[in-house]
Structures are given as C-alpha cells and as structure tokens.
C-alpha positions in Angstrom: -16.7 -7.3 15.5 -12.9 -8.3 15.1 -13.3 -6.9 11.6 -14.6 -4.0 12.5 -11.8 -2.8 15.0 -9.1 -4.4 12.7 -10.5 -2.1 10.0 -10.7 0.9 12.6 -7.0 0.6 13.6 -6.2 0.1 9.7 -7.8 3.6 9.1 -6.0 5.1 12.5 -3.2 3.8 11.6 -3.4 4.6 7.4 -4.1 8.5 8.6 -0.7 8.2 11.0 1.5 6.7 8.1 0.7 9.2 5.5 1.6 11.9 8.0 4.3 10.2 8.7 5.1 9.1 4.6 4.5 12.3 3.5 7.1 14.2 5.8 9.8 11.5 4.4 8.9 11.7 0.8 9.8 15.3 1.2 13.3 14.9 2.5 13.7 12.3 -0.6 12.0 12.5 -3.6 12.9 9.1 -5.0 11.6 7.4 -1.7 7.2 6.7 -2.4 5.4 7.7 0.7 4.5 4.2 2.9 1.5 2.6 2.3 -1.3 3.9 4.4 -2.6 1.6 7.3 0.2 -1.0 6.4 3.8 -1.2 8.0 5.4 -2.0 4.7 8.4 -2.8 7.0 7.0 -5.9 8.0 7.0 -7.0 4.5 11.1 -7.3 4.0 11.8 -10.8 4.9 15.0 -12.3 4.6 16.8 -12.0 2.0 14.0 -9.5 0.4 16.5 -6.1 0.4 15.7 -2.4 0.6 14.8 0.4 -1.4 18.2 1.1 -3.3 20.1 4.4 -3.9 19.6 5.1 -7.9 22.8 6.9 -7.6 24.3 3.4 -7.1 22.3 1.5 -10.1 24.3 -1.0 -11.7 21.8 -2.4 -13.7 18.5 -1.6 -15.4 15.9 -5.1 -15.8 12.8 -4.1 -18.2 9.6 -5.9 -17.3 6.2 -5.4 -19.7 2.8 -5.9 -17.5 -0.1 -6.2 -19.6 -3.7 -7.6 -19.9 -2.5 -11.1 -20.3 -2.4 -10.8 -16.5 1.5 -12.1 -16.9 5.0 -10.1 -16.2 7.6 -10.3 -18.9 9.6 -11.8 -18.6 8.8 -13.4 -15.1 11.7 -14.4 -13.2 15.1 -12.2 -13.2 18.5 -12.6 -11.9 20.3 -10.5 -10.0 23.2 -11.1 -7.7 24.0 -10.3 -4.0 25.2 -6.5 -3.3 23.8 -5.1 -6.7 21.3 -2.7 -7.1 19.1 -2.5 -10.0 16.4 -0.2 -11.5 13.2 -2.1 -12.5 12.3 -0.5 -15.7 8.1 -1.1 -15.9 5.9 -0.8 -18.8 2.2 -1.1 -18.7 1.1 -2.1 -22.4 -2.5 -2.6 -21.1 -5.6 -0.9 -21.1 -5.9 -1.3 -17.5 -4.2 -0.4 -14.4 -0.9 -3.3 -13.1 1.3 -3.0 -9.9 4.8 -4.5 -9.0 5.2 -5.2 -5.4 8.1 -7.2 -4.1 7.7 -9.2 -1.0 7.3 -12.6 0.6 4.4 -14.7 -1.7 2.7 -15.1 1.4 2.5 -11.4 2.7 1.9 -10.3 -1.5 -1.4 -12.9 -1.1 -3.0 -11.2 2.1 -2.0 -7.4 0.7 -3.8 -8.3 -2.3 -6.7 -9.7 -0.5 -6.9 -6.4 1.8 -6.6 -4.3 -1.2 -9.8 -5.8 -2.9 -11.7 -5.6 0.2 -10.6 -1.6 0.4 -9.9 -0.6 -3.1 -10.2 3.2 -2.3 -7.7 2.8 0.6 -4.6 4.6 -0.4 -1.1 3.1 -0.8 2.3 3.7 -1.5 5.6 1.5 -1.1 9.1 1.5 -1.7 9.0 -2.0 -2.8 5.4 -1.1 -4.9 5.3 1.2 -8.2 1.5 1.1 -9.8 1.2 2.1 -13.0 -2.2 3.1 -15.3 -2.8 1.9 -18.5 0.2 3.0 -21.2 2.7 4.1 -18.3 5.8 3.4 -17.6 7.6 3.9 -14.2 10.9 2.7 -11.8 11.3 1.0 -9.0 14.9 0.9 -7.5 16.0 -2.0 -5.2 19.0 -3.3 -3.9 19.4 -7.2 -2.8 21.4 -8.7 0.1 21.2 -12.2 0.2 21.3 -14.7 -1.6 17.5 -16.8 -2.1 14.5 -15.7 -4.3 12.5 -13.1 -3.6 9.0 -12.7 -5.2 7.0 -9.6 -6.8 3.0 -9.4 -7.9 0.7 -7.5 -9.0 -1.6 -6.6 -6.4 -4.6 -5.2 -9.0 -7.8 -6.8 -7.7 -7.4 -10.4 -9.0 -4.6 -10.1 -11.0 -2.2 -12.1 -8.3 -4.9 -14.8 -8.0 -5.1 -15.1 -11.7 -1.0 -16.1 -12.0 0.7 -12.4 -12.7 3.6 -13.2 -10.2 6.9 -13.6 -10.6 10.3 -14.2 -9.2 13.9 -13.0 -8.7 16.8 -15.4 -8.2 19.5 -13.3 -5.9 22.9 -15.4 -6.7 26.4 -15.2 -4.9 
C-alpha cells in the first residue's frame, strides 16, 4: 500500500516538475529540464556544486563510457571555484548516463530508475547519452571533498561504472 501512494505522489509530482522544468529550460537552453517526480535539489550535498555557467568554463575533462560498464578515466581532479565542462563519449552499443551526486542518493535513483524505466528524467547534474553519442555536462565545484558520479543505466552502477572527483583547495 506504501508503495503504491509513494508511486502515486512520484507520478503527481513527475507531471508537476516537467511543467515546472519545461518553463525553465525555455528561459535557458543550457539548463536540462529536472527530472520528473524527483527533486533533483535534494541531491546536492555538501560540497557537490551546481550546474555551472559554460560562459565561465575553465576547463574541459573528457570521460569515455562504454560497454565495459567502466568510466575513463574514473576519478578527476578539479579544484575549488573552477568550473569545468565534462566532455562525454559513449563508445558503446548501448545506452550510459553521468549523474553526479552523493553515492548513497546515485544507489536509490538507480534503483527507482529500474523499477520505472519509462519514467522520464532530466537533471542538471545527469547527461544520458545513446550508443555512439557524445554530449556535455557543465558543473561548477565549491568545496573542497569528493564528490561522486554513476551511471544510472539499469545495472550499470551495481556492476562498478562509478567514479569520483577530488575537489582540492
């Protein structure tokens, strides 16, 4: 019964957000819509950052996602105050995702999505990209700590394609 109102609010709530995303995505082009029936919001933890102005990029960091369920390379460096571009490439044949977030938070997203694959979503801190696409995700950091990023494709977090960026003084 929990399950079922849980999923009732998500779907409310999913309906409300795009409303909501879509309006926003139209006043900024470079800002994705936020995920339906998720506050993405609750997923910048400390030190996590914000979507970043790409008029203020300082650096672009290339990352490969592939079938080998792995990011390349897997942990990054960036330091406090920049704001970078994350240049992704999908050399698989199958669909990969970049979110960045908390571990714990990227665990239970990725859990929800495989229970409700159809369920649209959209993020500033997610780009998913099909098979042979390449994409960006800009993000600027403000602490200092590590901050994580997955893949949120049905299994593909489970199965190790996580990875990590160091945000130094």
């Amino acid at each position: 019964m929990k399950k079922s109102i849980a999923l009732l609010a998500m779907s409310v709530l999913s309906a409300a957000a795009l409303a909501h995303g879509t309006a926003r995505q139209h006043a900024a082009e470079s800002m994705p819509m936020p995920m339906g029936g998720h506050d993405m919001q609750q997923m910048h933890g400390p030190g996590m950052g914000h979507p970043g102005d790409p008029s203020q990029v300082t650096r672009t960091l290339e990352i490969v996602l592939d079938d080998s369920l792995r990011f390349v390379p897997a942990e990054l460096t960036v330091k406090v105050g920049e704001t970078v571009r994350f240049f992704l490439k999908n050399s698989g044949q199958q669909a990969h995702s970049m979110m960045i977030g908390p571990l714990a938070q990227l665990k239970t997203h990725a859990a929800m999505m495989a229970n409700m694959p159809s369920m649209p979503h959209a993020a500033p801190n997610l780009l998913e990209l099909k098979p042979g696409k390449r994409g960006g995700l800009v993000w600027q950091f403000d602490q200092p700590g590590t901050v994580d990023f997955a893949c949120l494709t049905a299994g593909h977090l489970d199965a190790g394609m996580v990875g990590k960026i160091v945000v130094t003084e």
